[in-house]
LOTORBA-555633 format. One record per residue (C-alpha): x negated, y, z negated; residue in three letters. Coordinates in steps of 0.2 Angstrom, whole numbers, plus 2048, in hexadecimal, padded with zeros to 3 digits. Layout:
residues N
XYZALA...
***
This chain:
residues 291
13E94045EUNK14B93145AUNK15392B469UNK16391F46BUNK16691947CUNK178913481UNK17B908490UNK16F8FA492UNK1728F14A5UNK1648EE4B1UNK15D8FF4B1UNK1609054A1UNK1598F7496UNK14A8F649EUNK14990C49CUNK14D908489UNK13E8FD487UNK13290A48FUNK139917482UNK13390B477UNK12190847CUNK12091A479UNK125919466UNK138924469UNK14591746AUNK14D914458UNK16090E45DUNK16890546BUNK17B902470UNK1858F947EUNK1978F6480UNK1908E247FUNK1888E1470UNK17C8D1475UNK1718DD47EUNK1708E9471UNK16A8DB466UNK15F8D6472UNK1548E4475UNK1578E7460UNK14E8D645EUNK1438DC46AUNK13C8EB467UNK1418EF453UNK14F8FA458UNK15E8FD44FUNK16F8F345AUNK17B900457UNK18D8FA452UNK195909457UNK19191A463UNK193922451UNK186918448UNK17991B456UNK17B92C455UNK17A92D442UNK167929445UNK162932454UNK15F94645BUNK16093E46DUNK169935477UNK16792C489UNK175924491UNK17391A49FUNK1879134A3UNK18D90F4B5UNK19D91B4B8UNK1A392D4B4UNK1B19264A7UNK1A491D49EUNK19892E49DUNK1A8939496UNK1AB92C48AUNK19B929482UNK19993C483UNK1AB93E47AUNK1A593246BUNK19693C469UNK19D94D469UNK1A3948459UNK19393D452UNK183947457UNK17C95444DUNK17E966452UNK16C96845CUNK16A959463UNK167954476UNK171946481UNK166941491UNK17293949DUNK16A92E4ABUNK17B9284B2UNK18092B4C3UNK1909354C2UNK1979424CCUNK18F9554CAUNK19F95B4C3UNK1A094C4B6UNK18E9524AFUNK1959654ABUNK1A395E4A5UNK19B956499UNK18F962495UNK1A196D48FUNK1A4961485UNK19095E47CUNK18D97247BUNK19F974471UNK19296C464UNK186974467UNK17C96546FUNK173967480UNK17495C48EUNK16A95849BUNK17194E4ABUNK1609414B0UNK1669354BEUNK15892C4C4UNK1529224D3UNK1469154D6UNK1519054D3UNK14D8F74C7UNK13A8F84CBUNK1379074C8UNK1429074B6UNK1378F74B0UNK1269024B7UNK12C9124ADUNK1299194BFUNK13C9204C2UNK13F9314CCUNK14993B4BEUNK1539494C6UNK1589564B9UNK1669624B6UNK16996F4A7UNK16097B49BUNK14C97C49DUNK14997E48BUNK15596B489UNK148965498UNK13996B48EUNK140961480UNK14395048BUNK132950492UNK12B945488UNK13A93948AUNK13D93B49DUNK12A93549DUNK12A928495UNK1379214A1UNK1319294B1UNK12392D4BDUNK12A93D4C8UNK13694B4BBUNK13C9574C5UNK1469644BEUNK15496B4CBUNK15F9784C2UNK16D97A4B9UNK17996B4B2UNK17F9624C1UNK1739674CDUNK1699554C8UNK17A94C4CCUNK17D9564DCUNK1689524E2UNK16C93E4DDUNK17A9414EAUNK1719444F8UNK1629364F0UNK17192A4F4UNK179930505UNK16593050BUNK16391F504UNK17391850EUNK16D91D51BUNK15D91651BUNK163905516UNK170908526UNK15F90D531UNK1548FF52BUNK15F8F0529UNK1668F353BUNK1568F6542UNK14E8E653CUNK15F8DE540UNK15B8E1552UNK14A8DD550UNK14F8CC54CUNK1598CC55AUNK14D8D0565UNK1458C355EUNK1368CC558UNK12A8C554BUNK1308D053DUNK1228CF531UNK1188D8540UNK1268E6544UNK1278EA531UNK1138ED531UNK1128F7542UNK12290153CUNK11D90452BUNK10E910532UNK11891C53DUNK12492653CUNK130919537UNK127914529UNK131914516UNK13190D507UNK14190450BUNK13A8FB519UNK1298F6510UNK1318F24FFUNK1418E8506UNK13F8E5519UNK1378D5513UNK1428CF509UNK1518D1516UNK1498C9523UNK1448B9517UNK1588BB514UNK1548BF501UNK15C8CF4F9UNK1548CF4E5UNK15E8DD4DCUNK1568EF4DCUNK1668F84DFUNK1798EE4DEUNK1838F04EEUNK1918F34E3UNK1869014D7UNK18390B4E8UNK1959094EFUNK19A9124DFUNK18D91F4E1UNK1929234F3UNK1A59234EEUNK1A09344E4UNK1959384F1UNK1A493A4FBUNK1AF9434F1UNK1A59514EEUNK1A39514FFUNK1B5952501UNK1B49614F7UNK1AC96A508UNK1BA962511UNK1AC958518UNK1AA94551BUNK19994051EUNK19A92F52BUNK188928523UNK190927513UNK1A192051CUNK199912525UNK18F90E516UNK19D90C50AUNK1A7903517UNK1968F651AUNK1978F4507UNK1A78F0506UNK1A78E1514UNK1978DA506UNK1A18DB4F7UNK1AF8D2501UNK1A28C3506UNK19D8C24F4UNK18C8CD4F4UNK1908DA4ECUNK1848D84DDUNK1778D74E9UNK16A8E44EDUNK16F8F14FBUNK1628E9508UNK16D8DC509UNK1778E7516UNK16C8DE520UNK1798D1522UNK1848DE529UNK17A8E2535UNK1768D0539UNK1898CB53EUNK1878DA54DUNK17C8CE555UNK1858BE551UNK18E8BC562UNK1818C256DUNK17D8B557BUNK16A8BC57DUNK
***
């Protein structure tokens, strides 16, 4: 297989470069052209100057962009320059509805479509060792083993198109709200004024125990918030969890407080920051105690 992947930010270049340990990635493209260039010189791959031109040289496509508009608009260009037969893998975060939506639009061409998002943050893109949550056809899923592996540790395959999108919704409301749980229980740690090195050990063998706490409860009490997932990537992501929850006529108040949290860091300038940095959040509750 020939793969072109589209969309190279934190996550996606470093996937593009495992699909090329693996001998599949030929083309690369980017709405800034430097990074395409960049991984070109890198790796030997071809830095598309167009969607068209990358298209003209592969049978697969991976996308990897940051908003539903973007995914319908990469999907619209390649409606037009794929080749009847071939296969888009989209790894984006989008809305459920977005992903068969787009599918629509791919199978008018009769070309499949899989909807991948993945989780695991920017560790687990550079260590190929992504969660891939899969949506659409089994016989398009036999046909993107190969690739989903070479990017991924855990493929699991949910059902039909959407159902991946729809399962990374929930991966993110569970995610808020175990940055909410963590980041205000070590908040109070410190103000108990508790050695948090310790707490974070004798916690992380119960029931409390995460990888969230193991992996970033150290970094939040050193005050230190190095980029796994942007504050601002998960705000976006929790924004569609919420209107497909409005679809219910539900609002769900984890995914509320979150987005209001998020808000107040992007307003202090931490918005590019990881999620942990919530910590900070939680910090200012105990900013005015007198104990």
């Amino acid at each position: 297989m020939k793969i072109g992947f589209i969309g190279l930010g934190a996550m996606g270049m470093a996937m593009a470069r495992n699909l090329h340990q693996t001998g599949l990635l030929v083309a690369a493209w980017n709405r800034t052209p430097d990074k395409a260039q960049s991984l070109a010189s890198e790796t030997g791959c071809l830095a598309a100057g167009s969607i068209k031109q990358l298209a003209s040289n592969v049978d697969v496509c991976v996308l990897c962009v940051s908003a539903d508009a973007d995914v319908l608009e990469v999907v619209g260009e390649l409606c037009r320059s794929l080749e009847s037969g071939a296969l888009v893998i989209d790894c984006s975060t989008v809305a459920a509805a977005t992903a068969r939506q787009a599918a629509e639009m791919l199978a008018d061409q009769n070309i499949g479509f899989l909807d991948c998002p993945v989780s695991g943050g920017t560790e687990g893109a550079h260590n190929a060792t992504l969660s891939i949550i899969v949506g659409g056809e089994i016989d398009n899923v036999t046909k993107a083993m190969p690739i989903l592996n070479a990017m991924g540790k855990r493929i699991v395959h949910i059902g039909a198109v959407g159902s991946g999108q729809a399962t990374k919704a929930v991966n993110q409301i569970a995610v808020a709200g175990i940055n909410q749980a963590v980041s205000e229980a070590l908040a109070f740690a410190a103000a108990e004024k508790l050695p948090l090195e310790k707490v974070i050990d004798a916690l992380g063998g119960g029931a409390a125990g995460s990888w969230f706490l193991a992996n970033r409860g150290p970094n939040m009490i050193r005050n230190e918030y190095p980029l796994g997932f942007r504050v601002t990537l998960h705000s976006k992501d929790l924004n569609i969890c919420r209107d497909m929850a409005a679809v219910h006529g539900v609002q769900l108040p984890i995914v509320e407080m979150t987005l209001i949290h998020y808000q107040r860091l992007v307003e202090k300038g931490f918005g590019d920051e990881d999620i942990s940095s919530l910590f900070r959040v939680k910090q200012e509750l105990f900013s005015s105690s007198s104990t």
